[in-house]
Structures are given as C-alpha cells and as structure tokens.
C-alpha positions as CSV (number, residue, x, y, z in Angstrom):
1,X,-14.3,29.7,10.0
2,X,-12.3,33.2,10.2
3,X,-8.7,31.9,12.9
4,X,-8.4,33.3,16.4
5,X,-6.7,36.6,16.4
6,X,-3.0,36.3,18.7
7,X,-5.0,38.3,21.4
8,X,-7.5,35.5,21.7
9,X,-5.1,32.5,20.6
10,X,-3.0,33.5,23.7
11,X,-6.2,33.5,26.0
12,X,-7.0,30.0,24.6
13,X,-3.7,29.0,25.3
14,X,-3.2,30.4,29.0
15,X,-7.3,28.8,29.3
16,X,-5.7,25.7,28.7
17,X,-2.7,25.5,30.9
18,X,-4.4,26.4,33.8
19,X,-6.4,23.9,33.2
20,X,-3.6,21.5,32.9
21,X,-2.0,22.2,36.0
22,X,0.3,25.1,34.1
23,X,-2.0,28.3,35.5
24,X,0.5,31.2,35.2
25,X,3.4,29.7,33.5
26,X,5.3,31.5,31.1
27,X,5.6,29.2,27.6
28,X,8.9,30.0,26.1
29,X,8.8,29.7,22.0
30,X,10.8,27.2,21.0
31,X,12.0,27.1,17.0
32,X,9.4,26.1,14.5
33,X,9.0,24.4,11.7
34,X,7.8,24.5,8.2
35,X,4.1,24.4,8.8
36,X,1.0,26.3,11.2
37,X,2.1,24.6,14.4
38,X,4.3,26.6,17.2
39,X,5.9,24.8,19.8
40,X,6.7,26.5,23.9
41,X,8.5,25.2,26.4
42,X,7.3,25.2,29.9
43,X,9.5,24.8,32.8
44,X,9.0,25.3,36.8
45,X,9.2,23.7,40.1
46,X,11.2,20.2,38.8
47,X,8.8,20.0,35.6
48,X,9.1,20.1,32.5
49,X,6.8,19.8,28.8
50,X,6.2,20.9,25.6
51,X,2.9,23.2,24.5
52,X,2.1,21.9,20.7
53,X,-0.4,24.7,19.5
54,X,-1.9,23.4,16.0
55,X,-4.6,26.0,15.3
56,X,-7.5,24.5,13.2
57,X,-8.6,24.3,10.3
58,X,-4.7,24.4,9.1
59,X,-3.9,21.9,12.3
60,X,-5.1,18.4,13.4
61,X,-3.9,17.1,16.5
62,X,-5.7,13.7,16.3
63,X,-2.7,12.2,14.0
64,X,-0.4,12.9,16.9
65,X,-2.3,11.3,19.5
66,X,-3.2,8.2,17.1
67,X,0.4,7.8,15.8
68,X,1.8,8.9,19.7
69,X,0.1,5.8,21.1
70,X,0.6,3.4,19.1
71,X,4.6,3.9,18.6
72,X,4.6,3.9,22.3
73,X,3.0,0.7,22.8
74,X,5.6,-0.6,20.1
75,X,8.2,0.2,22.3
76,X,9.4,3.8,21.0
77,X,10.1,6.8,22.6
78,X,7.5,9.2,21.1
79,X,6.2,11.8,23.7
80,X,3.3,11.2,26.2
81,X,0.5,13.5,25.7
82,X,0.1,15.0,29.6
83,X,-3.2,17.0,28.4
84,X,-5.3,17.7,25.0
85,X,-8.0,19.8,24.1
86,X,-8.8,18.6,20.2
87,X,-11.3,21.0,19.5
88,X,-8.7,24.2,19.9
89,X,-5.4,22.2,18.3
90,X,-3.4,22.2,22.3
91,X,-1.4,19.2,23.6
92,X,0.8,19.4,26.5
93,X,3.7,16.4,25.6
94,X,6.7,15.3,27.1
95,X,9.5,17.2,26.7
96,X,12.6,15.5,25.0
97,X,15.5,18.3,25.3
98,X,17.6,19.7,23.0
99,X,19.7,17.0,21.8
100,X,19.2,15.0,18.8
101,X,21.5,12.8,16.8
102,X,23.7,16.0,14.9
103,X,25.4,18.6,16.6
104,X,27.6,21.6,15.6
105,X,30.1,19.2,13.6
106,X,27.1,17.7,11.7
107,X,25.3,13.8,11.7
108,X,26.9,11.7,15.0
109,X,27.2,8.7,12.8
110,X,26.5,6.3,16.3
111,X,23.2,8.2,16.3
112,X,22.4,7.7,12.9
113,X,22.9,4.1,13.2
114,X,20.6,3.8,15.5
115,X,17.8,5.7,13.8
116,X,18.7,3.9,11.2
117,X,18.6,0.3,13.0
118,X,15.0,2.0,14.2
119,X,13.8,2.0,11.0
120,X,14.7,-1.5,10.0
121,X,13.1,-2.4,12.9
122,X,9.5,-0.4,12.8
123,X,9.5,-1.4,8.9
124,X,10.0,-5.6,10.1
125,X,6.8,-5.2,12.4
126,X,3.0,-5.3,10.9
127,X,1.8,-2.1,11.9
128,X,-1.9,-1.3,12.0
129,X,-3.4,1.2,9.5
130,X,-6.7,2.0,11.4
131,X,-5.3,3.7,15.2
132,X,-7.9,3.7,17.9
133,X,-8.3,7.5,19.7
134,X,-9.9,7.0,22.5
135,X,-13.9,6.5,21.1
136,X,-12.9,7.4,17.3
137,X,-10.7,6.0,14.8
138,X,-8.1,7.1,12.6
139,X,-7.1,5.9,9.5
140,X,-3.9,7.0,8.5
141,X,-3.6,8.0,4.8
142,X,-2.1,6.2,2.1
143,X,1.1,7.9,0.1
144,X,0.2,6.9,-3.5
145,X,0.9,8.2,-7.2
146,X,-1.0,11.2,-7.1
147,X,-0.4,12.5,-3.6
148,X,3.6,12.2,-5.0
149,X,2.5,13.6,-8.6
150,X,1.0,16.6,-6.6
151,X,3.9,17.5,-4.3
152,X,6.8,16.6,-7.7
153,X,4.2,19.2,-9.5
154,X,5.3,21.5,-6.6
155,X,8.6,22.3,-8.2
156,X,7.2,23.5,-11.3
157,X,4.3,25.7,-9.7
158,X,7.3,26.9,-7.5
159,X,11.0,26.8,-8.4
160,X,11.0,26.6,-11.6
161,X,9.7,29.9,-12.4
162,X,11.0,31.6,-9.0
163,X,14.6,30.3,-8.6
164,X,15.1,28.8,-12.2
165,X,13.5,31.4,-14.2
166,X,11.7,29.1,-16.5
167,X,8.4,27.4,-17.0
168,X,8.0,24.1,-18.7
169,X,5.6,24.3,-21.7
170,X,2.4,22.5,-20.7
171,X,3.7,19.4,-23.0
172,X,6.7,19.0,-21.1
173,X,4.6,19.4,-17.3
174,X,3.0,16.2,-18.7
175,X,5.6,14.4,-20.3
176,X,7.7,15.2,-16.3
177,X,4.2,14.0,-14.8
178,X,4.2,10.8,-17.0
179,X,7.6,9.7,-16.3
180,X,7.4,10.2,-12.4
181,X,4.2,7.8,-12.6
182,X,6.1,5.2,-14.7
183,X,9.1,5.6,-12.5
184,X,6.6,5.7,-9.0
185,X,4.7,2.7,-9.8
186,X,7.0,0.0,-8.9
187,X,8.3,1.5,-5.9
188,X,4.7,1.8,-4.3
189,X,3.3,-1.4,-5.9
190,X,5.1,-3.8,-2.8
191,X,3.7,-3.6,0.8
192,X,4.1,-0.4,2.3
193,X,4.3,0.8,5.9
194,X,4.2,3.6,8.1
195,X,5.9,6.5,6.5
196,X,6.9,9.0,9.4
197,X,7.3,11.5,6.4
198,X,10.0,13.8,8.4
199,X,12.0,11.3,10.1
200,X,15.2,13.7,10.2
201,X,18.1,15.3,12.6
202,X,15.6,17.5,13.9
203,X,12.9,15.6,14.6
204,X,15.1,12.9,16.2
205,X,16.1,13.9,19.8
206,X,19.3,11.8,21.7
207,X,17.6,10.6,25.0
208,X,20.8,9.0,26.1
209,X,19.5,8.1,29.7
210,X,17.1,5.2,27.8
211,X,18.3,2.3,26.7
212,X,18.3,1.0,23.0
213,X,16.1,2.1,20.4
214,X,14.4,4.1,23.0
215,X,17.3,6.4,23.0
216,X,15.8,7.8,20.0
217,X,13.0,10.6,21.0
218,X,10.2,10.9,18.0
219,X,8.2,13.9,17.1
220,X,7.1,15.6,14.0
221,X,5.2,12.4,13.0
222,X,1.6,13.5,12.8
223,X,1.8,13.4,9.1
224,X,2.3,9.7,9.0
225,X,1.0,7.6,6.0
226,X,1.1,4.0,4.7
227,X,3.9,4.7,2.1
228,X,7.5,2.9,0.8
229,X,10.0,2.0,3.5
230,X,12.9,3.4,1.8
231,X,11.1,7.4,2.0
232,X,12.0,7.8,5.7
233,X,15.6,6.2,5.1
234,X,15.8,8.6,2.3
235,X,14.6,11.5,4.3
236,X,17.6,10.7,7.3
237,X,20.2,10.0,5.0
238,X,19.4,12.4,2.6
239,X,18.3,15.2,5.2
240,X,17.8,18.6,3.5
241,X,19.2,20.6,6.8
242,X,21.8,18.4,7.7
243,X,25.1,17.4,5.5
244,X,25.4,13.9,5.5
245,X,28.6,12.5,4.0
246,X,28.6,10.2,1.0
247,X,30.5,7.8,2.6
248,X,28.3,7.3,5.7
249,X,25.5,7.4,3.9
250,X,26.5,4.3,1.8
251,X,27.0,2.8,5.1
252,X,23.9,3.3,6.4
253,X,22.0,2.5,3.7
254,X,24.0,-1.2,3.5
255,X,23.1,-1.5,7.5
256,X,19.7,-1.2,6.8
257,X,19.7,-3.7,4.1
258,X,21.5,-5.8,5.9
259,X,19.0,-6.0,8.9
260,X,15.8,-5.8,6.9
261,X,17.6,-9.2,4.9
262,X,18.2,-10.8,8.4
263,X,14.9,-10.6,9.5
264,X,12.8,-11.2,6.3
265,X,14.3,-13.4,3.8
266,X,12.1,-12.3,0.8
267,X,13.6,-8.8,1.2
268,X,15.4,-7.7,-1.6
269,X,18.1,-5.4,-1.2
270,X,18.9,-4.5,-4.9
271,X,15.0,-3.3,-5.4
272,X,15.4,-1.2,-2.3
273,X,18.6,0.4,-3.2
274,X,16.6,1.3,-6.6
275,X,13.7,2.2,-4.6
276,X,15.8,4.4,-1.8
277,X,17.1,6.5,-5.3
278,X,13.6,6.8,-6.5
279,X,12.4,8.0,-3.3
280,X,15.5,10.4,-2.5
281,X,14.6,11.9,-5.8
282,X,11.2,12.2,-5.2
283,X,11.7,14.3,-2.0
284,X,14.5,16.3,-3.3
285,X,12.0,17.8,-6.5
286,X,8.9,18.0,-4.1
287,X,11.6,20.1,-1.3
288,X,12.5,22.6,-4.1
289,X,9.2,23.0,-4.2
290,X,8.5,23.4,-0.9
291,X,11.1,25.3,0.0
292,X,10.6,28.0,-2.5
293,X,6.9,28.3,-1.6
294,X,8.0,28.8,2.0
295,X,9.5,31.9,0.6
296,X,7.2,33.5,-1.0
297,X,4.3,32.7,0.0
298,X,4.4,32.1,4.0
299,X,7.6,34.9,4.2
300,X,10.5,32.4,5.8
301,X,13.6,32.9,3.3
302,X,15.7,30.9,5.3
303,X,14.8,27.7,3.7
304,X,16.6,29.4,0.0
305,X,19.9,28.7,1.8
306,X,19.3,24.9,1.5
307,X,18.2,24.8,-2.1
308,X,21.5,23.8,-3.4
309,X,21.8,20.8,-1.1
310,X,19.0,19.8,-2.6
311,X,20.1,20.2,-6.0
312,X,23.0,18.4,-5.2
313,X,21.1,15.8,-3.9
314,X,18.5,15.2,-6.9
315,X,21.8,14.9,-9.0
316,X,22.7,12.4,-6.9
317,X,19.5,10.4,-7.2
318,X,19.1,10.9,-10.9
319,X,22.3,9.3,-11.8
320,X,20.7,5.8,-10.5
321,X,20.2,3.8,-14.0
322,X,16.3,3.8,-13.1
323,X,15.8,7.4,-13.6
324,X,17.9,8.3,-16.5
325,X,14.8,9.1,-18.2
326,X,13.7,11.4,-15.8
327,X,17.6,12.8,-15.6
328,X,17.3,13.8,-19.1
329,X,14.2,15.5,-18.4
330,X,15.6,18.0,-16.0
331,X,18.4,18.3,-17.9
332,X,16.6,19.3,-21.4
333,X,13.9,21.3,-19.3
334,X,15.1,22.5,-15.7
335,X,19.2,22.0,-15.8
336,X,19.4,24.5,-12.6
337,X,17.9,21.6,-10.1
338,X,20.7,19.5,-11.2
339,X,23.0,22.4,-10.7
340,X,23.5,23.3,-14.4
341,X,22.8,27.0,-15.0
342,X,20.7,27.1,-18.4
343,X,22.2,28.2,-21.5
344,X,22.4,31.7,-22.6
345,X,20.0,32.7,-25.5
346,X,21.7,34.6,-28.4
C-alpha cells in the first residue's frame, strides 16, 4: 500500500484530534528520532499531551499500547494513552516534559542511579511475554542469535565500506558471523526479560513531582523484546548520545549487581559483568551500522558526529577477556571501529 502524501497525513492527523477533544489545535514538532515516527506537542487551555504519528506499514502502534499498560500496572511511569486510532498509526499520550536524567553538563549521576535501580527492579519481577490489547494479544518478540547476527551484519553492509573504506572478504563476514554466535550464545542461553531496547538519556524523562522509581518517565519502548538484562544496562551506561564517565559507569554497573544479588541469590554478578561487555559490544557494532545507514540512506548526517563514541566504546568492550577473539577480528579486518586507522598500502 502506496503512504499518505503530507497533504493527506496532516488531514488524518487534524481528523483525529478533533476527534479527541484537540479540534483546531496547533501540534508543535517536537525532535525525532531515528525511525518513521514524529512526535507534536499540543498545548492549550491548562492541557497538555503528546501526538505519536507512526504511519503504517513502517509503524505499529499496538507495541506501545501492549508494553504502555502493562509497565503501568507494574508501577512505572510510562505515558497514558488519552486516544488511539490503530488503523492510521495516531496516539495521543501523556506528556512527560523536557527533562530527563542529563542536562547540558552531561548524565546527572542521582538520575542514573535511579534508572539504574529501575532496571534492577523491572529485571527481579516475572514479566509476562503475551500483553493483552484490549480484544487482541501481543506477543512480544524474542531477541535471539540471528535477530543480533542481522543487526552485527549491519556494520559491514554499512560502515565498513562507507566510513572505513573496506569490505571484508566473504570468508572473513563468516568467520566475524561465527564468532559473534559463539560469543552470543551464552549470554542469551539464561532467562531473559523484557528488553526496552532504547532505554537511554533521551528516552528517560525526570518527573521529579512523583515519588520513587516513578520519577523516571518511559517512552521509546515500543520495540520491546524478551532479550538479556544486561542490553538495557548496557544501552544507559553505554549511551551513544550521551558521555558517560568511566568511573560512574563502573559504579553503576556494581549497584546493579549489587541489588539484582540482594534480591535473587542465584544471580551471578561475574557472568553479568561478562554478559554487560558482550552486550555493550554488541550494540556498539550494530550502532556503527545504524548510524551510518541513517546517513545515507534516510539523509540525517547528524548521527556521523557520534561514530567515534562508539568506536571508543567497542574498544572498550572488546578488551573484556571473553571477546579477545572477536578483538582480533576487528583489529586484522576493520582496525578503524577500534579507532586504529588501517595501514597504508605500498
């Protein structure tokens, strides 16, 4: 099915506010993000709320509302969906402000603790895997070995020709395919749980009128799956737009540990610190991907600017003992994702 053109997305859109009680307010964009979705503020007369617009096919709002409810009914702050219409990709939510848990001088480490005391807390529970919408059900998807092996193959579709001018023989793509399934398999083989997938300064507003772990405002989760606990601690500690020291990260990730042991005594802190190294490397090669892609293919070069964060930040990861194998692969085949130009030919 051919998309709306903007004349008729906008009629959709105005369509749907008045029928929500918004008939002639003006949405205001708001920033977006890496994907189809555009986000408006709407404002007037002591209200306030957000406009999601998630145009289909590229769009599914039914994650949101699944995912919405049910981290509500645990207790989080994730935003109430005011009105929906499924079939066009609308939701009118709850608006959560400007402020999340970074500012101008980077990560608020208070804040970080508490998202990071939110994960050990959301990974303790048993959370369901099949989410009731109102008549339907959803099931959220599971992050395995080859939903990873796709989005590590990203960064040698993308980067590595692009931005490191080089492209891995077809021996070497599966020799670096081979070793992330070796390296993956432990990691994923232990219960999983819901994997927010972007759980990072952006997508975690500072609601400081709530009290607790509700002070932490959720969104961006629509694209949750059953995956590792330590991929959303890697994704906040590790975050790809925000700088987070190497010192508070060390004592984040030992707060963590430290609750998760507290309230399970099976957990094992040494297999999550490998696991948190295996993950942070896993999003770091799958970003560079990502990242580049957004540039040439969807025309938003602002994401280049973070590429050599996340170089750094692979380094980082590789240097755990677990994936020296995979460390020497980049640095025989792709030495400019660990920050190494590659050598001159003569």
């Amino acid at each position: 099915m051919a998309a709306p053109s903007d004349a008729a997305r906008k009629r959709a859109i105005a369509a749907f506010l008045a029928r929500s009680g918004w008939e002639g307010v003006r949405p205001v964009p708001l920033a977006g993000d890496a994907s189809f979705r555009r986000y408006y503020r709407l404002g007037g007369d002591g209200r306030r709320a957000v406009l999601m617009d998630a145009p289909p096919p590229q769009e599914d709002v039914v994650p949101y509302i699944a995912v919405s409810q049910i981290l509500r009914r645990l207790g989080f702050s994730a935003p109430e969906v005011f009105a929906e219409d499924r079939t066009r990709g609308f939701l009118l939510i709850e608006d959560f402000g400007d402020e999340t848990v970074a500012d101008e001088n980077g990560p608020n480490a208070s804040r970080y603790a508490e998202a990071t005391s939110l994960l050990a807390d959301l990974h303790a529970r048993a959370l369901p895997s099949e989410l009731p919408v109102g008549h339907e059900t959803y099931t959220l998807p599971v992050y395995d070995i080859e939903a990873m092996s796709i989005e590590v193959e990203l960064a040698l579709d993308w980067y590595a020709p692009v931005i490191a001018r080089g492209n891995p023989s077809s021996g070497a793509r599966m020799q670096f395919l081979a070793l992330w399934r070796e390296i993956l398999a432990p990691v994923l083989g232990p219960r999983t749980t819901w994997t927010l997938r972007d759980f990072h300064s952006p997508n975690l507003h500072w609601l400081a009128e709530r009290d607790g772990l509700k002070r932490l405002g959720l969104i961006d989760f629509q694209d949750a799956v059953l995956g590792p606990p330590a991929y959303d601690l890697a994704s906040l500690l590790q975050d790809a737009r925000c700088e987070v020291s190497g010192d508070l990260e060390l004592r984040l990730l030992a707060h963590y540990t430290r609750r998760r042991a507290l309230s399970d005594p099976s957990f094992d802190p040494s297999a999550f610190t490998s696991a948190y190294a295996v993950m942070g490397a896993q999003r770091a090669t799958k970003i560079l991907g990502l990242f580049t892609r957004l540039d040439r293919r969807d025309g938003k070069p602002q994401y280049l600017r973070l590429l050599p964060r996340i170089e750094r930040t692979l380094a980082k990861n590789l240097a755990h003992p677990v994936l020296e194998p995979l460390r020497q692969w980049f640095a025989t085949h792709l030495p400019r994702a660990l920050g190494s130009a590659p050598a001159e030919e003569s």
